[in-house]
N, C-alpha and C positions, 0 to 999 in steps of 0.2 A: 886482548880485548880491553880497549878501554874502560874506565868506572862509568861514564854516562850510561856505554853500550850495554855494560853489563845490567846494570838498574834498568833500565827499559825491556830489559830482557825478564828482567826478575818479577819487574811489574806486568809482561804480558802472561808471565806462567802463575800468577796473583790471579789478575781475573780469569783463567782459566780453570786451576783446577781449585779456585776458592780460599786457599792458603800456597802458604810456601815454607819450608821449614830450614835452620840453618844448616843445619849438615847436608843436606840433599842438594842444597843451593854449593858449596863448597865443590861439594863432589865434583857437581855439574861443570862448573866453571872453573875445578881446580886453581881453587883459590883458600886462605885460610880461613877458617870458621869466624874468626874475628874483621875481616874484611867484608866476609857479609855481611855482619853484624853492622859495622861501617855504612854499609848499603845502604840496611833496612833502616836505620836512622836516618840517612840524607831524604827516604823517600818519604818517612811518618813525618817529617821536618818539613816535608813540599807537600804535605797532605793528601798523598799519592796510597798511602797503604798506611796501615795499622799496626804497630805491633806487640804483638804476645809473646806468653812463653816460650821460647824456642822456634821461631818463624814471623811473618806477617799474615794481615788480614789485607783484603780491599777495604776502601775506605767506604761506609755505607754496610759492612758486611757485621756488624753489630750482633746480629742475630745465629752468628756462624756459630754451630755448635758439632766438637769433633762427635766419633760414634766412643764408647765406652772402653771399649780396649786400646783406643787410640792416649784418651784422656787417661787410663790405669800408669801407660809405659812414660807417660810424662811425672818427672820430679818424683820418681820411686824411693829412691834410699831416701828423701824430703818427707815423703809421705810414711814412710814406715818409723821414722823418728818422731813424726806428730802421731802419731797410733799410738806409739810405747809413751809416751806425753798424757797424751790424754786418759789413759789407764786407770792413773793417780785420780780423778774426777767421778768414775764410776761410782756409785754410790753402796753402802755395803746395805742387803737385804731393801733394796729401795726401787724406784722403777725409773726409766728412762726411754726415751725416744728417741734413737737414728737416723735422721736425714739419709736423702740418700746422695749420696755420691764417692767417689771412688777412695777417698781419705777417709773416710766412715766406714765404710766397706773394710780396709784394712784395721782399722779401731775391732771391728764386729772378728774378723777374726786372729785379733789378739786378745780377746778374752778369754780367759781362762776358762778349761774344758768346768772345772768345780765351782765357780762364780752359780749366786742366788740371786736372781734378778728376776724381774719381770721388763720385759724390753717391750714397745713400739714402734713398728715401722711396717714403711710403704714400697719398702725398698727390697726388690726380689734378691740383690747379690747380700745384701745384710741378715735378708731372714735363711737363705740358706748355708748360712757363714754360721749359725747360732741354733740350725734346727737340731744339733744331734746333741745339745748342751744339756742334760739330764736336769740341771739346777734351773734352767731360763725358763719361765712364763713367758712365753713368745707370742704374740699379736702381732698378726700381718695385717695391716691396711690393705683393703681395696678399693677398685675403682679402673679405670681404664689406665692400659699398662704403656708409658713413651716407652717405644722399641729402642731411643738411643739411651734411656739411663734407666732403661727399666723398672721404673717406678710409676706406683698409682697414683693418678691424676683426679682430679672432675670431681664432681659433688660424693660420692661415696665418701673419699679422702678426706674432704673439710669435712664432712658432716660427724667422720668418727671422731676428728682430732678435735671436735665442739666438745666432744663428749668427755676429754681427756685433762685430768692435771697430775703433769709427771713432773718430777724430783728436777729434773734435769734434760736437755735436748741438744743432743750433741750434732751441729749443724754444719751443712759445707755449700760451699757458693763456687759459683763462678768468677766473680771479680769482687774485691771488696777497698775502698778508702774512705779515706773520711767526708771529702766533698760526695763523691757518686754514691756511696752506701756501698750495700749489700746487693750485685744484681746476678742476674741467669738470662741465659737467651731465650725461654719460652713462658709468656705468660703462663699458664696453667699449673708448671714447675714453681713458678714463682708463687703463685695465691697457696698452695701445699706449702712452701716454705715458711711464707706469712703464718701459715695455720699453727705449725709444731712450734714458732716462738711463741706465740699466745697461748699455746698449751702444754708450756713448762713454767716453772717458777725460775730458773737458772737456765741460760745460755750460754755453751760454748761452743765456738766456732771454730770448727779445725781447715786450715787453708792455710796453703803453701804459699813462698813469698811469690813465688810469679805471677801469683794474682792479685799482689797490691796494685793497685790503681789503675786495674782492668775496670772496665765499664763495658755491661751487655744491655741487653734492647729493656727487659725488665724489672724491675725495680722492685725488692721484698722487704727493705728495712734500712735500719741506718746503725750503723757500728755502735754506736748510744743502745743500741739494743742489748748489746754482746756482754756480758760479764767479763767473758775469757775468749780472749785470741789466743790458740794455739798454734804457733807458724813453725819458720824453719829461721837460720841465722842467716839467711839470704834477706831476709829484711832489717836494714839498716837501725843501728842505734836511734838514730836521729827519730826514724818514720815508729820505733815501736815507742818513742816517747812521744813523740804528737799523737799519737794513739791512746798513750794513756792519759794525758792529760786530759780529754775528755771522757774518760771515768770506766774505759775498758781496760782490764789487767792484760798483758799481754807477758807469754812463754815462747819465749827464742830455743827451740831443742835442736 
């Protein structure tokens, strides 16, 4: 098969089943993971597809959001080195709030069973990662639960995080640069996110580098926001110095 044939082939299984990922592409076409790679750039080049970490998008598909176990098994050993990273940031005998998402989640449980905290979150896989912690003052936020990241949404959620000034907000996105910001696919996810920056004095933002210079449908903040990026060394020298040039510290772990 030709490289056209195959790219038209890879853009009709795109609008089909809404992604496409590179090793499954590979398999398919017994071809090398790197040749897809090849691919999906010639297509995000012709404005045919999107691409993310580890596959493409259709183009238009902005709002695509995987389900949570999908999002956990991407950039794991990335995500478990930003967990033991952000550790260090925990505050001793102080209170904190956890975003929810699936690098947070792994933060929640790498805290230590003896850790004295009082934590905040909306986030069902963070508060059960921290409910058997004998030392943790645990506050779960409610509100209506998104079935793909299991987190409380809608006015209960802003209305508590109104109520709240914590130490520190240890936060995660979907996509984050300097031009697009801070974004997520679902508004509502989004306005919660807006809420826990406004309801810490210290932001740090745990997100892997496959999500530099992703851009989703909604928009929560702007990297100016972030005290601390804690990423992975998949994000180049270059990008974590333009990064801090505008006044976010940034951790390569």
């Amino acid at each position: 098969m030709y490289a056209p044939e195959r790219q038209q082939e890879i853009l009709r299984l795109a609008q089909e089943s809404g992604r496409v990922d590179v090793l499954s592409l590979a398999e398919e076409f017994q071809v090398t993971a790197e040749t897809v790679r090849r691919d999906l750039k010639a297509l995000d080049r012709a404005g045919l597809l999107r691409r993310v970490h580890g596959g493409a998008i259709p183009v238009g598909r902005l709002d695509f959001e995987p389900d949570l176990a999908e999002r956990d098994a991407v950039a794991a050993d990335e995500k478990d080195r930003i967990a033991q990273a952000a550790l260090t940031e925990l505050p001793t005998h102080g209170n904190v709030i956890i975003d929810a998402g699936t690098t947070t989640a792994r933060l929640a449980a790498a805290v230590p069973v003896d850790a004295a905290l009082t934590v905040v979150t909306h986030a069902l896989p963070v508060a059960a990662r921290l409910a058997d912690h004998p030392g943790i003052a645990l506050h779960l936020v409610g509100g209506r639960v998104r079935h793909r990241t299991r987190a409380a949404v809608d006015a209960w959620a802003l209305g508590a995080y109104a109520e709240i000034s914590a130490d520190v907000v240890f936060l995660a996105t979907n996509g984050f640069s300097p031009d697009s910001g801070l974004t997520t696919p679902d508004l509502a996810e989004a306005a919660v996110k807006r809420a826990v920056v406004k309801a810490a004095r210290r932001v740090v933002l745990l997100a892997d580098s496959g999500k530099f210079g992703q851009r989703h449908f909604a928009r929560f903040g702007d990297l100016t926001d972030v005290d601390l990026l804690i990423t992975d060394t998949g994000l180049s020298p270059d990008d974590a110095r333009s990064i801090e040039s505008r006044g976010t510290e940034v951790v390569r772990a």
